[in-house]
C-alpha positions in Angstrom: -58.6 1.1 76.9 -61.3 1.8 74.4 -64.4 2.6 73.9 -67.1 2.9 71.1 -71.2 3.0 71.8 -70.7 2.9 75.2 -69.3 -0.4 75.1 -65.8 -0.4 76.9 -63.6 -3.2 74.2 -60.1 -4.8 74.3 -58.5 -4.2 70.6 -55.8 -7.2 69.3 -54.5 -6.2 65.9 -51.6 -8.0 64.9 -49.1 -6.9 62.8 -50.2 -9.4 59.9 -53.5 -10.2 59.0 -55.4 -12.0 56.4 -57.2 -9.4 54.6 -60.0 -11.5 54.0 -61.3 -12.5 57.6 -63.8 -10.4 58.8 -62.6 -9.2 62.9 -63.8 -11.2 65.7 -65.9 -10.3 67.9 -66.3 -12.1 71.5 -69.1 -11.4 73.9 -69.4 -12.9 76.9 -72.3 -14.4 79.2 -74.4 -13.2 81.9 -72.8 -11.2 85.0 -69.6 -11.6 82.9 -66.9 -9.4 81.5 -63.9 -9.2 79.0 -62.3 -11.8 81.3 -64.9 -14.5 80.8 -62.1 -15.0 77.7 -58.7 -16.7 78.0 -55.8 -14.2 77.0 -55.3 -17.3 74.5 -59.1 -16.4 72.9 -58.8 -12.4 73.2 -55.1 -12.5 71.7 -55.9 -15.0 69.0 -52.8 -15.5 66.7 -53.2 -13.7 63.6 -56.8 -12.4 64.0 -58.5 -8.9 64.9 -60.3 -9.5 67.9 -62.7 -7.3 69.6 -63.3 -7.7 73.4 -66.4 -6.2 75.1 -68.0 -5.7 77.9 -71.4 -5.5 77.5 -73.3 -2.5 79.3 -73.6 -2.5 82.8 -70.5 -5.2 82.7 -66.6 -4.9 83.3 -65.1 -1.1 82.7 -68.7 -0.5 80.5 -70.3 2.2 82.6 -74.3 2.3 80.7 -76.8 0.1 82.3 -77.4 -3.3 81.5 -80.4 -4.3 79.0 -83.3 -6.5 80.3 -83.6 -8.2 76.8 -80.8 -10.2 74.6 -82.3 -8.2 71.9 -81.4 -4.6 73.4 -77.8 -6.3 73.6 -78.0 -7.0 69.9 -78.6 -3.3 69.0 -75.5 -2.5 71.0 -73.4 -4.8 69.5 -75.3 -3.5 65.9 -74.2 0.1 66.8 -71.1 -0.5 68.5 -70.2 -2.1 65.1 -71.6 0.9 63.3 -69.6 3.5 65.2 -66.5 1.4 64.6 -66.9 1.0 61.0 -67.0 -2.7 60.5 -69.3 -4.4 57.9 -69.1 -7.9 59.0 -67.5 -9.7 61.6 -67.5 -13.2 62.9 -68.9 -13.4 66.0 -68.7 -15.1 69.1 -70.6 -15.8 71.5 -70.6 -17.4 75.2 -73.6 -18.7 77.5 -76.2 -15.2 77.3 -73.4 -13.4 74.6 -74.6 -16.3 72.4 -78.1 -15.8 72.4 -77.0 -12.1 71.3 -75.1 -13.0 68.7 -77.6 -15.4 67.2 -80.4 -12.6 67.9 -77.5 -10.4 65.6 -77.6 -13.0 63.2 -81.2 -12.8 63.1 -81.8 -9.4 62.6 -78.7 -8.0 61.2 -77.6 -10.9 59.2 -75.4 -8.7 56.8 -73.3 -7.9 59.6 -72.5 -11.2 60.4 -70.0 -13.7 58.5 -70.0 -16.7 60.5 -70.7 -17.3 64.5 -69.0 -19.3 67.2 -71.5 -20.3 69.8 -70.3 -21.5 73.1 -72.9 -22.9 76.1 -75.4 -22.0 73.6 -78.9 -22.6 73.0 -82.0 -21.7 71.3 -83.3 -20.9 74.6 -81.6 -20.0 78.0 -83.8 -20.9 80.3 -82.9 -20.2 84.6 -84.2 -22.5 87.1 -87.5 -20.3 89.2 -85.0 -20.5 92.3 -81.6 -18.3 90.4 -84.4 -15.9 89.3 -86.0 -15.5 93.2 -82.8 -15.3 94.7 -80.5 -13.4 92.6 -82.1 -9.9 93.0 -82.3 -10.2 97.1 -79.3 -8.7 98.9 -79.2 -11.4 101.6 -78.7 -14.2 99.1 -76.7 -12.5 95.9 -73.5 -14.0 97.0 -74.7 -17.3 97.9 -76.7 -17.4 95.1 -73.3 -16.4 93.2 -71.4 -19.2 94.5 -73.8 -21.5 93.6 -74.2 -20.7 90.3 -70.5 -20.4 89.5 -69.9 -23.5 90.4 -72.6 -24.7 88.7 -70.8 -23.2 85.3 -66.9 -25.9 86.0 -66.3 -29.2 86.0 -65.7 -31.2 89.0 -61.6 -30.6 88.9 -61.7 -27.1 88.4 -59.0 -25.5 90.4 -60.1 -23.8 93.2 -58.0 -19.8 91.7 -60.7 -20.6 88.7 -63.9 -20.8 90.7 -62.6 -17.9 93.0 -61.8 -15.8 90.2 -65.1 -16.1 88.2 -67.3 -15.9 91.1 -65.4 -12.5 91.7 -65.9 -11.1 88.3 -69.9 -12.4 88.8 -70.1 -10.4 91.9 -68.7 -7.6 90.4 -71.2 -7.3 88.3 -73.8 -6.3 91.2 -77.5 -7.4 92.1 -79.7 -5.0 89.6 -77.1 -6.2 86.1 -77.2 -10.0 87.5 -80.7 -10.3 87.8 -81.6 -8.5 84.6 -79.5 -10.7 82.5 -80.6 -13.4 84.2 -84.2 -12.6 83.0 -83.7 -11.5 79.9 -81.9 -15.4 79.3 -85.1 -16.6 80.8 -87.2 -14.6 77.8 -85.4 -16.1 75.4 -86.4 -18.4 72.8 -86.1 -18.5 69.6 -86.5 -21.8 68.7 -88.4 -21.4 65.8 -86.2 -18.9 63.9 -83.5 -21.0 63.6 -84.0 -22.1 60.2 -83.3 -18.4 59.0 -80.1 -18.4 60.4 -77.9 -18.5 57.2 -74.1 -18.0 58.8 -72.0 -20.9 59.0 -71.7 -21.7 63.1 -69.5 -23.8 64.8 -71.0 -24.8 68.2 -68.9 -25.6 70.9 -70.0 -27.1 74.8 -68.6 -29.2 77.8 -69.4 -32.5 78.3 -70.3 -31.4 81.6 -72.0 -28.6 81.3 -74.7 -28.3 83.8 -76.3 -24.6 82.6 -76.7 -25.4 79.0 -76.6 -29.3 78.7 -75.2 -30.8 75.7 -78.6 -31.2 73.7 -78.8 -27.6 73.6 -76.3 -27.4 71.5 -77.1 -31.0 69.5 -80.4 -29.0 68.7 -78.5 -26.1 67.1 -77.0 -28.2 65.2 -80.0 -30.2 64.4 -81.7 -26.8 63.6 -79.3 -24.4 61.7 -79.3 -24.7 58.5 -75.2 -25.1 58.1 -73.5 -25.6 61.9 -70.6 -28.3 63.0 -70.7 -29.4 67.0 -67.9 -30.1 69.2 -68.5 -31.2 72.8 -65.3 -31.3 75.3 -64.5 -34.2 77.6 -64.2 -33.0 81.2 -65.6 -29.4 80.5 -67.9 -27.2 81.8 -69.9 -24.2 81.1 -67.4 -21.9 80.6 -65.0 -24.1 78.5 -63.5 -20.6 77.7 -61.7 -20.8 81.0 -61.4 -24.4 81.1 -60.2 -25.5 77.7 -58.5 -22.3 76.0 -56.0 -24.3 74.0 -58.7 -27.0 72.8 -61.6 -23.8 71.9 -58.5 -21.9 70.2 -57.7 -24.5 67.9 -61.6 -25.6 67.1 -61.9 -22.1 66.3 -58.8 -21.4 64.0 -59.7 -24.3 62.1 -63.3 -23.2 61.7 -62.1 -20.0 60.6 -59.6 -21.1 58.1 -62.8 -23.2 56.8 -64.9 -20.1 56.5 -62.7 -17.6 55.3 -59.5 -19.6 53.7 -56.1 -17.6 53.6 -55.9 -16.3 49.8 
């Protein structure tokens, strides 16, 4: 295990590299953790990948933030205390609001960003944000909403595990991540978002429809979309093979082998 900033991270290096991509970095979504990323994703062929759990989240022991922006000056300094310049990074459901926020206001740090159940706001529906922080209806509350992040033929080990890393995460982390997606807009910034992005979303993706992520691509200034038939929120889970292979070729489009 390691550690930098705070921020408990799982390290891939492989043996060979290209020495001009820039690591990945993959941050995961509300109530989340390192898990929220197929092995396929974290152990991404030929790349340096970078893992995290966000504070308050997985084996990170710090309290969670209340705004996406607090989550960017983590990912800011954990990047700092690591040494890396740039990075391309990634970004699922809440993690993508960070890393555009990065993008945003540490745009040298950033080479290019994958955004996954993205949008230039995250709004949660008035009934997730009255029932998530009360003890008698966290779990229920957690069922629902995990389901609400698959497809209808998810297999039934999927749901159960998510729902159990979700729970892990506890009431006081849930809730505040939860309302810091609710604060979050910043739909009219997204014209000074310079990075390429490659934007990523189920077909069936009931927390972030679709035209969230057909207005990213409508609003940044140099973005490519790809929705996935049969998918869900977290097309991490459900489609590793098909987001692996969007995302080498993105990359190889980005930063081409020398």
């Amino acid at each position: 295990m390691h550690s930098a900033n705070g921020i408990h991270y799982i390290l891939h290096q492989p043996k060979e590299t290209n020495p001009s991509r820039p690591p990945l970095i993959l941050i995961h979504g509300a109530g989340g953790s390192f898990l929220s990323w197929h092995p396929l994703l974290r152990r991404l062929q030929g790349e340096t990948v970078y893992t995290l759990d966000l504070p308050g989240h997985g084996e990170s022991k710090a309290e969670g933030r209340q705004t996406i922006e607090a989550y960017a000056n983590d990912i800011a300094a954990f990047m700092d205390e690591l040494q890396i310049p740039t990075a391309i990074i990634l970004g699922l459901s809440m993690g993508s609001g960070i890393a555009l926020t990065l993008a945003l206001n540490f745009p040298h740090k950033v080479k290019a960003l994958v955004l996954l159940g993205s949008g230039a706001k995250l709004r949660v529906a008035p009934i997730v944000l009255e029932n998530i922080g009360k003890p008698e209806l966290f779990a229920e509350t957690v069922t629902q909403i995990n389901k609400a992040c698959f497809s209808e033929n998810t297999p039934n080990d999927l749901l159960a595990l998510s729902e159990k890393n979700m729970l892990a995460a506890g009431i006081q982390t849930l809730q505040q991540d939860f309302l810091a997606c609710d604060r979050f807009d910043i739909t009219a910034q997204l014209s000074q978002i310079q990075p390429p992005a490659l934007i990523l979303c189920g077909a069936e993706d009931k927390m972030t429809p679709p035209k969230y992520s057909q207005y990213l691509k409508d609003n940044l200034p140099n973005a490519r979309l790809h929705i996935l038939e049969k998918t869900g929120h977290i097309l991490t889970l459900e489609q590793p093979e098909r987001v692996a292979a969007l995302i080498r070729t993105f990359l190889d489009e980005v930063t081409p082998h020398p």
